[in-house]
FITOR-169619 format. One record per atom (N, C-alpha, C): atom name; residue in one letter; x, y, z. Coordinates in pm, whole numbers. Example, Ala and Ser with C-alpha at 12.3 -4.5 7.8 and 13.67 -1.06 7.14 Angstrom:
2
name,resn,c1,c2,c3
N,A,1319,-569,780
CA,A,1230,-450,780
C,A,1320,-330,780
N,S,1285,-225,708
CA,S,1367,-106,714
C,S,1290,3,787
end
This chain:
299
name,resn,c1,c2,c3
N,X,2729,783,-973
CA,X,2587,759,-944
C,X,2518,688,-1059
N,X,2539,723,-1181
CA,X,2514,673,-1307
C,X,2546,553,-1346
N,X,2641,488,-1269
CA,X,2751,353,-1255
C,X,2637,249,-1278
N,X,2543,260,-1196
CA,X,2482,131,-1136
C,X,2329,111,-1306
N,X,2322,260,-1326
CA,X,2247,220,-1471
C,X,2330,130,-1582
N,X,2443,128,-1587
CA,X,2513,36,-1683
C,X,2445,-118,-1664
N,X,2406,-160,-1553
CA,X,2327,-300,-1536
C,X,2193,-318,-1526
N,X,2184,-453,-1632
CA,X,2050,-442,-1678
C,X,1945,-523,-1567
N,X,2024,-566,-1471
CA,X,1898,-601,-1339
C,X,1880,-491,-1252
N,X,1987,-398,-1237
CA,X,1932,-243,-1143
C,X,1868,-147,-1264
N,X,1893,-152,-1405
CA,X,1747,-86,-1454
C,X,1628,-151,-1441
N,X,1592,-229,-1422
CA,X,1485,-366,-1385
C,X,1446,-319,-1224
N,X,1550,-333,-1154
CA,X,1494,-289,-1019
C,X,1465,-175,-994
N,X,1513,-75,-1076
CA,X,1445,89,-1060
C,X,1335,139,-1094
N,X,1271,38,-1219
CA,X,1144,58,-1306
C,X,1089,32,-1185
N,X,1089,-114,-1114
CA,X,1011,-195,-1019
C,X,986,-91,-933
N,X,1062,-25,-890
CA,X,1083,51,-750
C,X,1014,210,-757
N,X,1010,237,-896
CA,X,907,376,-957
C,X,792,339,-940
N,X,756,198,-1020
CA,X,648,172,-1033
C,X,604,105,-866
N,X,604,90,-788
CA,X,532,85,-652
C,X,557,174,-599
N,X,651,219,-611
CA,X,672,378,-543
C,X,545,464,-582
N,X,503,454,-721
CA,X,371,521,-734
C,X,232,418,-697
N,X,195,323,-731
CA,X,106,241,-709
C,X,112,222,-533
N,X,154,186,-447
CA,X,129,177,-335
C,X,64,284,-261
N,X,97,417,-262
CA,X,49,500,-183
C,X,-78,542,-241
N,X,-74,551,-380
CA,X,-184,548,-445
C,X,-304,458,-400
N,X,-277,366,-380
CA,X,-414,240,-326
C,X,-419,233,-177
N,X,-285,291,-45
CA,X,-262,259,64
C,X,-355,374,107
N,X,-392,493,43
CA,X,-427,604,125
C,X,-580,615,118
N,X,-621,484,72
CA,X,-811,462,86
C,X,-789,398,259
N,X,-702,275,223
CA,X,-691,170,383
C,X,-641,285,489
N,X,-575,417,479
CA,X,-545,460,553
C,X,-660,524,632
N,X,-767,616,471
CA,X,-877,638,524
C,X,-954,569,596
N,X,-988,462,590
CA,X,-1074,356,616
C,X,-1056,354,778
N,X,-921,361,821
CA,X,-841,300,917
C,X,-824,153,936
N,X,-751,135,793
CA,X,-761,-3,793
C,X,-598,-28,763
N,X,-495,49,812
CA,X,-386,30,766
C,X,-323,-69,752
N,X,-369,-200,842
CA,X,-291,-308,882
C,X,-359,-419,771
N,X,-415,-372,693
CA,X,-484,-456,604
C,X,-385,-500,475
N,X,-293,-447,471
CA,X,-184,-492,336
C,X,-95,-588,410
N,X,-76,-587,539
CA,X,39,-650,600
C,X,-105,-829,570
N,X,-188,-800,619
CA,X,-274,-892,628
C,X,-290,-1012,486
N,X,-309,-928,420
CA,X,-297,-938,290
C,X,-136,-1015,223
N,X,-55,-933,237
CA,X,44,-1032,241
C,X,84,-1155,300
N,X,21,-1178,444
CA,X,53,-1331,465
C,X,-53,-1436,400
N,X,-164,-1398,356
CA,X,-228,-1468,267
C,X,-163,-1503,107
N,X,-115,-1367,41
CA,X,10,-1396,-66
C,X,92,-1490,-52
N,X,138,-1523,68
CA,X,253,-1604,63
C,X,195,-1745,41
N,X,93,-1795,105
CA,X,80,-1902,33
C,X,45,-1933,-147
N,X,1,-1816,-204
CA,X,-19,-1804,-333
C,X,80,-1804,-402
N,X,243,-1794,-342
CA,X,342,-1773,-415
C,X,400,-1951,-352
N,X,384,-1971,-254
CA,X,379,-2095,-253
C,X,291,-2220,-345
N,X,215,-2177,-355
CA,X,76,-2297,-461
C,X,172,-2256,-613
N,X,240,-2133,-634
CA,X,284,-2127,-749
C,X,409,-2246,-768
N,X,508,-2245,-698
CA,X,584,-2326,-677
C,X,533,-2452,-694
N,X,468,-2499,-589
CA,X,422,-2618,-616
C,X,330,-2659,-737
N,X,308,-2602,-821
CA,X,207,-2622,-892
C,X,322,-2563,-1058
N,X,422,-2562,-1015
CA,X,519,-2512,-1159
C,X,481,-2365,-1225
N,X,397,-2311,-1134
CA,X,319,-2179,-1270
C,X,387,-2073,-1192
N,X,382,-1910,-1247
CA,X,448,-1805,-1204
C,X,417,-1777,-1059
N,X,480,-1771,-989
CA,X,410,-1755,-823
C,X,389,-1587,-821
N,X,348,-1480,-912
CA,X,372,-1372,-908
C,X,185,-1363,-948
N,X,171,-1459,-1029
CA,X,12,-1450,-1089
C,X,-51,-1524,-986
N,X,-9,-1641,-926
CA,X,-76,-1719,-819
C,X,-101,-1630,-701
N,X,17,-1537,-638
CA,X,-4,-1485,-549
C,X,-136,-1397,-582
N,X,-142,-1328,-717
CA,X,-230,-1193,-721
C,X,-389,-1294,-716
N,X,-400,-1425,-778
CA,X,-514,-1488,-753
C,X,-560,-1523,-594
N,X,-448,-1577,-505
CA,X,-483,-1637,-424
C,X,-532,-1508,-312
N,X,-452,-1382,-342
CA,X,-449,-1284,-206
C,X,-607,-1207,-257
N,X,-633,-1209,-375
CA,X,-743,-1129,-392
C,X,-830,-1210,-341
N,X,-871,-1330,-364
CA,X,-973,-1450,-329
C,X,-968,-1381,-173
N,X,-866,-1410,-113
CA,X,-814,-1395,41
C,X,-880,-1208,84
N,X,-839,-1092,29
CA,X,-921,-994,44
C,X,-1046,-995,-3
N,X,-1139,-1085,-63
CA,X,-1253,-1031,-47
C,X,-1292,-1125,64
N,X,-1231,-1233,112
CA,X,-1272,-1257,235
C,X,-1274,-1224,382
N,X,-1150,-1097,342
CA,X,-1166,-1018,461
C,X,-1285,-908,473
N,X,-1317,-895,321
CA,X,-1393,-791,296
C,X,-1558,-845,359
N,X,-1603,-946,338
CA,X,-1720,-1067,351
C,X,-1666,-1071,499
N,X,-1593,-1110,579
CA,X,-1578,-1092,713
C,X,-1621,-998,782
N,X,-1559,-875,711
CA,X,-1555,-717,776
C,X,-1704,-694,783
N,X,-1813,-728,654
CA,X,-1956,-769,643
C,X,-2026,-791,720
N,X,-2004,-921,785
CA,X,-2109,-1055,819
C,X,-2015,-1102,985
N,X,-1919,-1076,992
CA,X,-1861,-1146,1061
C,X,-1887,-1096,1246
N,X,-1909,-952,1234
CA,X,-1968,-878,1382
C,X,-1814,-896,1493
N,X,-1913,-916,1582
CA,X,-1809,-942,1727
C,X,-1697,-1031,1697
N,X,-1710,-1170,1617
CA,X,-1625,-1214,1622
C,X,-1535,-1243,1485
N,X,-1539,-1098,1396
CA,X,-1486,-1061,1283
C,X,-1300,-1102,1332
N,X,-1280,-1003,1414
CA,X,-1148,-1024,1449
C,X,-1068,-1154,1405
N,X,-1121,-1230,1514
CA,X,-1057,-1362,1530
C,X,-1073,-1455,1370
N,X,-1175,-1447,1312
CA,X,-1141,-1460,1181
C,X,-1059,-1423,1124
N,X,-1051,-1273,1103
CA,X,-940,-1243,1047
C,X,-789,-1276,1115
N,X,-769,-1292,1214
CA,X,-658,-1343,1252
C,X,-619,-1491,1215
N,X,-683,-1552,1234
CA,X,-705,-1705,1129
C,X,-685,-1666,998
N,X,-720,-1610,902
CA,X,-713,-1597,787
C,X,-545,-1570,753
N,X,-509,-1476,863
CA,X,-382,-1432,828
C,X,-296,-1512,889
N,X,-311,-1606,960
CA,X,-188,-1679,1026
C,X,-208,-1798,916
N,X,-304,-1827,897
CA,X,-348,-1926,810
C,X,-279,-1941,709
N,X,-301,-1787,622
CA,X,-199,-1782,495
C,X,-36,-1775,511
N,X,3,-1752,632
CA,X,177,-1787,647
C,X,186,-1919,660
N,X,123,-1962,758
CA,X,150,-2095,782
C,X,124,-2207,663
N,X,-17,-2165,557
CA,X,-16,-2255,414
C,X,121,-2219,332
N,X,153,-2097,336
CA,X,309,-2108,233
C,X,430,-2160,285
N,X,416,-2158,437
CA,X,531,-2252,490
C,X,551,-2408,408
N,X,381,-2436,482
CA,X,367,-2611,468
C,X,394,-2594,275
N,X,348,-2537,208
CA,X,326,-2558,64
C,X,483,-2590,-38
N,X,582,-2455,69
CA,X,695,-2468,-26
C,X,748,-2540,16
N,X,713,-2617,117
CA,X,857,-2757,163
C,X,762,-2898,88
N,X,664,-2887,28
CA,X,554,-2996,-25
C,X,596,-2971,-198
N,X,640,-2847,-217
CA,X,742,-2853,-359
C,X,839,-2895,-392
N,X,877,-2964,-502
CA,X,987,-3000,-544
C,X,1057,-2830,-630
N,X,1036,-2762,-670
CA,X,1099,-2649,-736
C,X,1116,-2523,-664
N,X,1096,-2518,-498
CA,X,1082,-2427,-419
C,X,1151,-2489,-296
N,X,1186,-2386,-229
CA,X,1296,-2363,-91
C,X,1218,-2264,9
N,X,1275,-2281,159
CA,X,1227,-2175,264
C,X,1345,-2057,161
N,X,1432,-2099,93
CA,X,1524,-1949,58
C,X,1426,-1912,-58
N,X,1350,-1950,-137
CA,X,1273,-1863,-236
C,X,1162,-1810,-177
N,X,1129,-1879,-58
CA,X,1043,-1780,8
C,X,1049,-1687,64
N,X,1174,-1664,101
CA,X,1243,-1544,208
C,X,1265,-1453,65
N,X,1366,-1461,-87
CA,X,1281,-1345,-103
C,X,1156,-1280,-154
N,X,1010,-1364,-119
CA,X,937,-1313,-111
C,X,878,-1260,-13
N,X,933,-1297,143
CA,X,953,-1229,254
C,X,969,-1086,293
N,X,1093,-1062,225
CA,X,1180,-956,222
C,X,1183,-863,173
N,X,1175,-935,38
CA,X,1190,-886,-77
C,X,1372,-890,-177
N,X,1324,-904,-298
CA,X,1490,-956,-382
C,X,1461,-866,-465
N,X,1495,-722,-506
CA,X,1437,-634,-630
C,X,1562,-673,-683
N,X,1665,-666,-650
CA,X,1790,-695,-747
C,X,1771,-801,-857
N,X,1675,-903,-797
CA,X,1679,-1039,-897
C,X,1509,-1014,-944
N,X,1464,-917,-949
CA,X,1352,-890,-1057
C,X,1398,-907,-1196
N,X,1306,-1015,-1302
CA,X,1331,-1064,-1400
C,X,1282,-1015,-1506
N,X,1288,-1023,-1641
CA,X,1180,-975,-1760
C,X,1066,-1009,-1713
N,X,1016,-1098,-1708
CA,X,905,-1160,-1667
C,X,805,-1100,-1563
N,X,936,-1058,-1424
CA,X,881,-1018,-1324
C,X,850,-834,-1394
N,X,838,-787,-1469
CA,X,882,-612,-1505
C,X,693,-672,-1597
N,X,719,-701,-1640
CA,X,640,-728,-1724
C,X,462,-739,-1617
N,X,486,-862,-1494
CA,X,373,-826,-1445
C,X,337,-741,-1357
N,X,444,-650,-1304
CA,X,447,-552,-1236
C,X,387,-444,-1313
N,X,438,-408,-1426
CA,X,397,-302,-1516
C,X,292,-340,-1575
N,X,162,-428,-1582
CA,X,9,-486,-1609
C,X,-25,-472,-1437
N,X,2,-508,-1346
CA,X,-61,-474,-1197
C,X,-58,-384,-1174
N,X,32,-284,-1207
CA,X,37,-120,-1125
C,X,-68,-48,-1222
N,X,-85,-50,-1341
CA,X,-174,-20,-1429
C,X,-286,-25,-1434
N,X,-309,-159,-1329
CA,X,-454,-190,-1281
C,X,-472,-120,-1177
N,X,-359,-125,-1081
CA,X,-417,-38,-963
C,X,-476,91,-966
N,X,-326,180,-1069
CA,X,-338,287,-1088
C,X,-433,327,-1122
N,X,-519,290,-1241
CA,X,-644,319,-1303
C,X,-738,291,-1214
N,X,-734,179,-1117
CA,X,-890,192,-1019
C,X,-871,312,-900
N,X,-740,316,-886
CA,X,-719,415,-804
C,X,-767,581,-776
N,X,-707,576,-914
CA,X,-695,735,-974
C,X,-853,778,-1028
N,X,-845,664,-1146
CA,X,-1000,699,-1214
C,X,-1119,674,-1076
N,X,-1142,590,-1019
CA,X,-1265,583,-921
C,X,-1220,675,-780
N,X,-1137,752,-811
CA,X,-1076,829,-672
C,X,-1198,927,-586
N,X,-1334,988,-684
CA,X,-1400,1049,-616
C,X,-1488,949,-530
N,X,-1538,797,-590
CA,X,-1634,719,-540
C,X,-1563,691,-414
N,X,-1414,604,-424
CA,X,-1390,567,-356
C,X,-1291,669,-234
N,X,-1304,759,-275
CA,X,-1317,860,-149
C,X,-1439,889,-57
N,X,-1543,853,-135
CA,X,-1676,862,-58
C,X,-1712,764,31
N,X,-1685,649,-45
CA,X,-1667,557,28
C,X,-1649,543,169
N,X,-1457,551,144
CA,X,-1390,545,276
C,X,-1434,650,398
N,X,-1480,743,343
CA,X,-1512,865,451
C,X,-1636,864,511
N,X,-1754,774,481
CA,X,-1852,772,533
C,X,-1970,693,432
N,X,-1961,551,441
CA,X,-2021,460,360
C,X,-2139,466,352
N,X,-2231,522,450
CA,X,-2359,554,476
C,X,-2416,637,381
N,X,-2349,766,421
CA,X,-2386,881,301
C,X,-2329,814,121
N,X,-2240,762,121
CA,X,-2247,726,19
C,X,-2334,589,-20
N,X,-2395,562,-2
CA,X,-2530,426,21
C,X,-2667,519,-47
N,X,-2658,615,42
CA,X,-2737,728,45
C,X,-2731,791,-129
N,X,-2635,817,-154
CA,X,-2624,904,-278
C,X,-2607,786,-409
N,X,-2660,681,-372
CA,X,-2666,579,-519
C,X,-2527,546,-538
N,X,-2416,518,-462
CA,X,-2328,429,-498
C,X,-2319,280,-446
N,X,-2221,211,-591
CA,X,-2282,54,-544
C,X,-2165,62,-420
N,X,-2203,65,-280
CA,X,-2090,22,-173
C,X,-2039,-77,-141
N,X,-2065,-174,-160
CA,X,-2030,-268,-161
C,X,-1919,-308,-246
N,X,-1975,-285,-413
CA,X,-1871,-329,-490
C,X,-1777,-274,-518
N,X,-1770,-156,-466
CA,X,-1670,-41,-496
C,X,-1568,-59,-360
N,X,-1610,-138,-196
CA,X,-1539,-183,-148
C,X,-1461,-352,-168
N,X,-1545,-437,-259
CA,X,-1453,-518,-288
C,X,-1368,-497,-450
N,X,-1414,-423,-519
CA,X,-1301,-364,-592
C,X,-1172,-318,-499
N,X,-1142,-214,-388
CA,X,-1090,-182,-344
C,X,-997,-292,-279
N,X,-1102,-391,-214
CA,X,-995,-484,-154
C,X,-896,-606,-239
N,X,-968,-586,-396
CA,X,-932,-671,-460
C,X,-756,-566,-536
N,X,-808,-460,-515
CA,X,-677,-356,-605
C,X,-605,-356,-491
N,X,-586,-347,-361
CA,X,-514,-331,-203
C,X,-446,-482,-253
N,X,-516,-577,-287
CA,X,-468,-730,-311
C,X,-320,-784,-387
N,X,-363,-677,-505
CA,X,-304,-637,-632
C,X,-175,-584,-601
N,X,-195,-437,-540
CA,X,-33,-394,-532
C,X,27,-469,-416
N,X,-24,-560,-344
CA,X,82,-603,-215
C,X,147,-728,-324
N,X,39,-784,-393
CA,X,124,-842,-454
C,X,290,-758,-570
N,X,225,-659,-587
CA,X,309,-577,-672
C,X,467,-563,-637
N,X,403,-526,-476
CA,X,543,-444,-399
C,X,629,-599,-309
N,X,541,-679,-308
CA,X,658,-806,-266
C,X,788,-817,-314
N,X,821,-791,-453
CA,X,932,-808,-500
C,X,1044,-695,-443
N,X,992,-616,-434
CA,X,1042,-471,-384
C,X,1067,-458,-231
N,X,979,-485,-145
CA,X,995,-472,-5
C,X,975,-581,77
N,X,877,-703,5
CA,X,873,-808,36
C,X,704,-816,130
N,X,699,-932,132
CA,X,533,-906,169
C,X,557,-893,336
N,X,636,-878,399
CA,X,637,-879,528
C,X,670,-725,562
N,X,701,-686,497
CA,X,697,-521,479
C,X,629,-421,369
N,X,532,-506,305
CA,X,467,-400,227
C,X,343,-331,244
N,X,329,-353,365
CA,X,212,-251,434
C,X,285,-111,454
N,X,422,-120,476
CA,X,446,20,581
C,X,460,105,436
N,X,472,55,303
CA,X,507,127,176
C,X,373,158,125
N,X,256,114,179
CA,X,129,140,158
C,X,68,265,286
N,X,120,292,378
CA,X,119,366,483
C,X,205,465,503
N,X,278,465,539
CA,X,402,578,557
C,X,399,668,457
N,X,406,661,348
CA,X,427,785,250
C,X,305,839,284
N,X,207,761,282
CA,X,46,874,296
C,X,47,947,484
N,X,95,855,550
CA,X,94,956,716
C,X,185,1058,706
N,X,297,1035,621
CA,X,405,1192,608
C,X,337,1280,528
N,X,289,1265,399
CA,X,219,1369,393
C,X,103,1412,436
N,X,-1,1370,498
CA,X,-95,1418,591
C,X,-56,1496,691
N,X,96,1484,705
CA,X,132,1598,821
C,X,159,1765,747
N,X,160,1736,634
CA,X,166,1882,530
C,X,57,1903,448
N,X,-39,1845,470
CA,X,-133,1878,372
C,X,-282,1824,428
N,X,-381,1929,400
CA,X,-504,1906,444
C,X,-610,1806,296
N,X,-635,1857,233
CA,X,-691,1837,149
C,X,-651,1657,69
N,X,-745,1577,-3
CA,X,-748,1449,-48
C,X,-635,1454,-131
N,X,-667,1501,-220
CA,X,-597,1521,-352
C,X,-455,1570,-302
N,X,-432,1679,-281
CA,X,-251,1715,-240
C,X,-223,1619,-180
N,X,-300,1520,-53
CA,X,-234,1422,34
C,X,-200,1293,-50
N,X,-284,1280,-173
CA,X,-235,1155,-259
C,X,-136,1193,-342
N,X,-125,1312,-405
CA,X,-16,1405,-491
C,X,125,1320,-420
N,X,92,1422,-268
CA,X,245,1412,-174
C,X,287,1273,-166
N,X,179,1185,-141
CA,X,200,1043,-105
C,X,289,968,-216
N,X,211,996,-322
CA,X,305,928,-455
C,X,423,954,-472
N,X,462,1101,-433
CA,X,583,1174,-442
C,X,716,1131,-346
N,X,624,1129,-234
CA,X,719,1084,-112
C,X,764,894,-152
N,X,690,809,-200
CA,X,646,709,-224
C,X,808,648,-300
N,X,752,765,-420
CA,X,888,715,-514
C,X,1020,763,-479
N,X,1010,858,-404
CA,X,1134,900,-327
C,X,1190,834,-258
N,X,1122,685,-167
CA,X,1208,657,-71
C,X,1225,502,-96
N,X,1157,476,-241
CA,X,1171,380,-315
C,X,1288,370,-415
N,X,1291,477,-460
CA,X,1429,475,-557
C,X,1612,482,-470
N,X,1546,591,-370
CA,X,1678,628,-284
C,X,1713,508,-207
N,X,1598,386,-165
CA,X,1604,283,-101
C,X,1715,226,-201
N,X,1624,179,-335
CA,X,1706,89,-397
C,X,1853,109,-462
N,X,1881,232,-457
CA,X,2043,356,-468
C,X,2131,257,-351
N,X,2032,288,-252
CA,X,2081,275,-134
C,X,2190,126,-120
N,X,2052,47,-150
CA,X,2082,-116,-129
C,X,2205,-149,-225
N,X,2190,-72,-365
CA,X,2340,-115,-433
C,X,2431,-47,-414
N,X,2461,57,-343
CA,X,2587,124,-316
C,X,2643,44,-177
N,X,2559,45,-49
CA,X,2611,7,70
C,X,2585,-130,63
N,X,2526,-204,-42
CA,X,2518,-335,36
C,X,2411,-390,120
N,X,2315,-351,113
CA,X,2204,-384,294
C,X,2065,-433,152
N,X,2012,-475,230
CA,X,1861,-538,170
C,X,1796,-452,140
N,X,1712,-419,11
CA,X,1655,-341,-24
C,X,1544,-259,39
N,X,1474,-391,53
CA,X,1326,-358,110
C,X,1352,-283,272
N,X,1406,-335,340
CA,X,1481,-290,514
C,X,1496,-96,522
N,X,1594,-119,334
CA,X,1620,-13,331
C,X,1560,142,292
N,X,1421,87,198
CA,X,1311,166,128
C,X,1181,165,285
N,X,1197,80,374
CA,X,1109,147,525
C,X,1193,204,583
N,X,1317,185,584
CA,X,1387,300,744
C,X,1360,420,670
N,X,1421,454,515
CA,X,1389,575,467
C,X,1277,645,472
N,X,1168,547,469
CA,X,1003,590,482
C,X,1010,683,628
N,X,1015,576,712
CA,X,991,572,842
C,X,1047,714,862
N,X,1244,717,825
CA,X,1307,858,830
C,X,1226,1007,798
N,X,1166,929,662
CA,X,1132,1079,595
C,X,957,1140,716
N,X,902,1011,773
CA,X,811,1048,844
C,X,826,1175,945
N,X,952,1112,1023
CA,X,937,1222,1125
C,X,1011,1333,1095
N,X,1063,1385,966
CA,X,1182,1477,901
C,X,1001,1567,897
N,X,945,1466,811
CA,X,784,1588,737
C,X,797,1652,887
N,X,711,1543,983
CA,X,651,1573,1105
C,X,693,1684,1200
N,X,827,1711,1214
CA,X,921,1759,1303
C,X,906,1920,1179
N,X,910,1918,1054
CA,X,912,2061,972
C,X,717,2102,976
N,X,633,1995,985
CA,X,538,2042,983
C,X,439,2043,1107
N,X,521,2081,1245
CA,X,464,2079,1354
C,X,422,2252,1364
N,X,544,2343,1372
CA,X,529,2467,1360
C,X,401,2529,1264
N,X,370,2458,1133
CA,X,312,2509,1061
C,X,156,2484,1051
N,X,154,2383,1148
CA,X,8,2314,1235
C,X,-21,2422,1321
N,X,48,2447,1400
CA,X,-15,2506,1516
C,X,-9,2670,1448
N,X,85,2726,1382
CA,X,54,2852,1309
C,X,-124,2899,1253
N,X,-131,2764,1178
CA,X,-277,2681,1116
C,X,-388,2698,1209
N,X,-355,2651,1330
CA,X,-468,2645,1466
C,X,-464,2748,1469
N,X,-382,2853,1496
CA,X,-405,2993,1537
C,X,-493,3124,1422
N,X,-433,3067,1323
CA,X,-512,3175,1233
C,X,-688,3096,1238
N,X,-668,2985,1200
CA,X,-833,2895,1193
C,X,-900,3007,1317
N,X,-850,2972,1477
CA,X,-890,3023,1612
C,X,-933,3159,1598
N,X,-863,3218,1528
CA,X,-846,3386,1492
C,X,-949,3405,1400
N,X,-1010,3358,1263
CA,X,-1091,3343,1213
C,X,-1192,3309,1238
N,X,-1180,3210,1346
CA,X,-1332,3160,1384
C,X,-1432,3269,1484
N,X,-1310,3357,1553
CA,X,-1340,3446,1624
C,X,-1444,3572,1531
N,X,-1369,3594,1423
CA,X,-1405,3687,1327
C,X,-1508,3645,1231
N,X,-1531,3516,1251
CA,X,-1662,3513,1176
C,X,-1627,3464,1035
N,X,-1498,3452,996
CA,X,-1443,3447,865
C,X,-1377,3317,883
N,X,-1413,3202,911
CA,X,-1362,3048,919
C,X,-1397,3052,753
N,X,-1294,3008,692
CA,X,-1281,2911,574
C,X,-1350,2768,494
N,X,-1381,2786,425
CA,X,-1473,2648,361
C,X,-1387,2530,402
N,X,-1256,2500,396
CA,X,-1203,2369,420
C,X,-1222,2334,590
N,X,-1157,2503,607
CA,X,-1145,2499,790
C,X,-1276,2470,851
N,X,-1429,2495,797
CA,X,-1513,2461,876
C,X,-1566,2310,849
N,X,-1525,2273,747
CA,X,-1559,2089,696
C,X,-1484,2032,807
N,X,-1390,2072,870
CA,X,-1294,1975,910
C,X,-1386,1989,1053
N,X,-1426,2142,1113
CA,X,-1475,2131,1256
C,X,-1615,2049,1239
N,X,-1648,2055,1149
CA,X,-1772,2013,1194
C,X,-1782,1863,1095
N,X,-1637,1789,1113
CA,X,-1615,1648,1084
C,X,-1633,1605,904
N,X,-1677,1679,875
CA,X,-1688,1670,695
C,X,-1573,1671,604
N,X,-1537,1577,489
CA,X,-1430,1595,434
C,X,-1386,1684,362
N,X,-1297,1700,308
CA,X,-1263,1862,233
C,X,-1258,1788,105
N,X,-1219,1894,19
CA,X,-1231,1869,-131
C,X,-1143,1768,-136
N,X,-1191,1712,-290
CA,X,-1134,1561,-345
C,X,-1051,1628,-443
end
């Protein structure tokens, strides 16, 4: 098992694979709140042309992408705004828009291929470079810290923007911070899962643990936990059997979803019954009555 640390591109791909393993679920479980899950997948086809303009333009396509996709989320964010009834269809333009500019961009390069785009597609953690460790470990740092440190605002946020409007937070900027850090790790986790799959690494770890845990805080705990679990075992995975990394860090996700789901069905409805039993008695619980009467539980 230890075999594969003797090489210095699978210690490179394991750092990579810790480090989004923690940063993704960390930033995915605001969009989850939000119900905005599909917003990293979104986000990534706008990346791709940013990793395309890198190519063409000779500069790191790892910094281009994080410029071009953030520009690109606060325009979803300014959409989500201003845009009303026909927000949608914007945003669907925006996102077909950005696949289709990195198509046209990397065949308009001389130093780029449809194959260097596929693995930013996919994802290539095996061929993560010094270079690439280097801006991964300055992006997750960023995330992490807006994540973690603004975790009470931007819990308020996501749960009811009004009341927080209400209580003197700037809402606005604390949602395009958000969309600009959501920007950040998709660029992060491209290398890792690839931008065509790095929504479900921003999602999945946070819906498995929501099936075991009520509360904000344990559900981001679990999320990170589960996160790096199916990130590292992914990338185990990919160098022992052979199979694509990224393919292999979502089936595991996906796996570990319904493993939680299926152990934490019994312990739901156990949950309903004592809550039911309590509510009868007059003795409902501080978390248990936030939740009936729609309010969030502790942060």
């Amino acid at each position: 098992m230890t075999e594969m640390l003797e090489f210095a591109f699978m210690q490179r791909a394991l750092l990579a694979a810790l480090l989004v393993g923690i940063a993704a679920p960390a930033v995915g479980i605001y969009l989850v709140q939000r119900r905005q899950a599909i917003m990293g997948d979104g986000i990534g086809h706008v990346a791709l042309t940013g990793v395309a303009l890198g190519f063409l333009l000779s500069t790191n396509p790892v910094w281009m992408a994080v410029l071009v996709s953030s520009v690109g989320a606060i325009a979803m964010e300014l959409i989500r705004w201003y845009g009303k009834a026909r927000g949608d269809i914007a945003l669907a333009m925006l996102f077909y828009g950005g696949m289709a500019g990195g198509v046209m961009l990397i065949n308009l390069s001389d130093n780029g291929s449809n194959a260097n785009l596929t693995t930013y597609l996919f994802g290539s953690i095996t061929t993560v470079s010094s270079s690439d460790i280097v801006a991964i470990v300055g992006l997750s740092v960023f995330a992490l810290a807006v994540s973690l440190g603004l975790r009470r605002q931007l819990f308020a946020v996501c749960q009811d923007e009004e009341f927080a409007r209400v209580t003197g937070l700037p809402v606005r900027l604390l949602n395009l911070l958000l969309a600009v850090t959501a920007a950040v790790t998709v660029t992060v986790a491209m290398r890792v899962v690839g931008l065509l799959l790095v929504s479900a690494l921003m999602v999945i770890p946070v819906a498995a643990a929501q099936q075991a845990t009520r509360g904000f805080a344990a559900t981001l705990g679990l999320s990170v936990l589960f996160g790096v679990a199916v990130t590292l075992s992914g990338t185990a995975t990919s160098y022992y059997v052979d199979v694509p990394p990224g393919a292999s860090i979502v089936i595991l996700a996906i796996a570990l979803f319904i493993v939680v789901t299926a152990l934490a069905a019994p312990l739901a409805r156990r949950r309903a019954r004592a809550v039911a039993t309590q509510g009868e008695d007059g003795t409902l619980g501080a978390d248990e009555g936030r939740e009936r009467e729609g309010r969030p539980t502790r942060v």
